[in-house]
N, C-alpha and C positions, 0 to 999 in steps of 0.2 A: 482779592487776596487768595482766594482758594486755583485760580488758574497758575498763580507763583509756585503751587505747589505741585503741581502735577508733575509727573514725572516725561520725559523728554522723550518722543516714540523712540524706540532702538530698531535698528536694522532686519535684516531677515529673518520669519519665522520658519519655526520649525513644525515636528508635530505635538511636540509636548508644549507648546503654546496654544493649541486649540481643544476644544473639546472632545472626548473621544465618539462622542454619537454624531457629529457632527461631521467629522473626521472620516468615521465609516460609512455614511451613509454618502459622502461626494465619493471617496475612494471608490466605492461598490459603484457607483453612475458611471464613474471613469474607465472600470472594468469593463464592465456593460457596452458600454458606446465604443469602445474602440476594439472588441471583442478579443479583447488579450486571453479570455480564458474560454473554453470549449466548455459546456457544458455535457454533462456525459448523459445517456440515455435513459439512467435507473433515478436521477436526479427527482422527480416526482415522484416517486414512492419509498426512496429512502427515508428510514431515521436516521437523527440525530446520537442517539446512545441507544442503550438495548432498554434502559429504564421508561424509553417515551413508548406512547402507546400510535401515536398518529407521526406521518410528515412535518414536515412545517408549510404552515399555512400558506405564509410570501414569496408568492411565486419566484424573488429576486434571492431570498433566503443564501443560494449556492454565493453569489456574489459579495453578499454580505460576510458571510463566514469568512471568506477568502480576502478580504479589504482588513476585518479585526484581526484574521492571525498574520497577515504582513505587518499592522499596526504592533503585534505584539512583538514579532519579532525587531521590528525597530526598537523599538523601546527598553526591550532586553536582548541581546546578542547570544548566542550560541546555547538558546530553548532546544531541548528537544521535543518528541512527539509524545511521549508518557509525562510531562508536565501544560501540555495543554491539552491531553486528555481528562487531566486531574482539574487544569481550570473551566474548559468546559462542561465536566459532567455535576452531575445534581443528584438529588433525591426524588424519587417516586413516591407521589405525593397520593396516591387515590389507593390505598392498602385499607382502607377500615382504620380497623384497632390495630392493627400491626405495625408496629415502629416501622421507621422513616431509616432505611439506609441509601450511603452514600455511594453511587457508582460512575462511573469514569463515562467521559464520549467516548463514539465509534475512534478510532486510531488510523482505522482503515479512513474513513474518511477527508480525516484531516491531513494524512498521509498524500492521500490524493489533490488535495487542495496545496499543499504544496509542492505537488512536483508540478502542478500549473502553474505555478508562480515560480518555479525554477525553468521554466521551460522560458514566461517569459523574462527573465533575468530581473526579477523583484528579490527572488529570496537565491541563496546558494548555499551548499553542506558548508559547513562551518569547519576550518581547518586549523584553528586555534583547540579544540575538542575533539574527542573520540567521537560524539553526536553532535546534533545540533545544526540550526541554521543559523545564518548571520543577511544581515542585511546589503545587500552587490551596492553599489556606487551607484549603478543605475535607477536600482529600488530607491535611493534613498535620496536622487535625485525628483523620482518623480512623486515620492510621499512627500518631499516638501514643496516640490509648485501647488501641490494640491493643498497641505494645510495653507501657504500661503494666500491662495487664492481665494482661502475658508475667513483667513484675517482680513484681508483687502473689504470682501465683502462683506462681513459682519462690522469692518471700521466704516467702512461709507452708509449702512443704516445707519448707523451711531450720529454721524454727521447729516445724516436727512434728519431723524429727530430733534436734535438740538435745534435746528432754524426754524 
């Protein structure tokens, strides 16, 4: 009875069909292997905002950042660079008694991170807006082989469990 009801697979995924941790972390391996992005020299001693007190620890950290904010520009069209300053930054947490305030990521960084994904035609200036990036046809062919190939393989576990 309960197979009656399941719903019928549908055709091609996209990225908002998969997980986002999921999602970023094949995206960053895809980076990585096919070395779309150069990593620049300062990359191990950079922070993240002026609020962090250290790097980040993952040594693949630059590749990750760069998979999330193509994710994000997929997912919303013509972002600019002071709205995912505001999404990535935080609060500085190790003050004592002194309240908790809220400060933005580096701009400079992310900045950077996108003209590497402009260079390789994932993200391009957005020409529907004054700012902004938008997602090329190329980007967004290759964010979806990628979420796709994220469904494939997490349906074919699916189907080793069941048997």
């Amino acid at each position: 009875m309960v197979e009656e009801l399941q719903m019928p697979q549908r055709g091609p995924r996209g990225v908002r069909d998969v997980p986002a941790e999921q999602f970023i972390r094949a995206y960053a391996e895809h980076l990585k292997a096919n070395d779309k992005i150069q990593l620049p020299s300062w990359v191990d001693i950079v922070k993240t905002a002026p609020f962090k007190e250290l790097a980040p620890y993952d040594p693949d950290w630059y590749y990750i950042r760069a998979a999330s904010l193509a994710r994000k520009v997929y997912m919303r069209q013509n972002i600019g660079i002071g709205t995912f300053a505001r999404q990535y930054g935080g609060r500085n947490k190790r003050k004592g008694t002194v309240p908790e305030h809220f400060a933005r990521a580096s701009r400079g960084l992310i900045r950077h991170m996108l003209k590497q994904l402009e260079d390789v035609d994932v993200v391009a200036k957005s020409t529907a807006t004054k700012g902004g990036r938008a997602i090329t046809p190329n980007g967004q062919r290759d964010l979806d082989l990628i979420a796709a190939r994220i469904e494939r393989s997490s349906r074919d576990e699916v189907d080793f469990e069941e048997e």
